[in-house]
Steps between C-alpha positions, in 0.01 A plus 500: 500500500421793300182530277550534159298858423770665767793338394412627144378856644869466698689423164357782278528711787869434544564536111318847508684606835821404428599660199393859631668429815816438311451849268434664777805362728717560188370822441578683845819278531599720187369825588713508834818349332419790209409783767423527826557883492169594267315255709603646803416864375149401373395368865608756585 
């Protein structure tokens, strides 16, 4: 069984997590579809 105080500290961390994970993801998903060239120049 899990205790209570960790699955709650497990649920808000999820909801916090999550959501930045998925801007993130989406985020450099777009940049390389966008351009991989600039990218590519700047590391460089």
């Amino acid at each position: 069984m899990i205790d209570a105080p960790a699955l709650n500290l497990y649920e808000r961390f999820s909801n916090i997590v999550k959501p930045v994970l998925f801007r993130v993801v989406h985020a450099n998903l777009a940049s390389l579809k966008q351009e991989p060239k600039p990218i590519r120049k700047t590391a460089k």
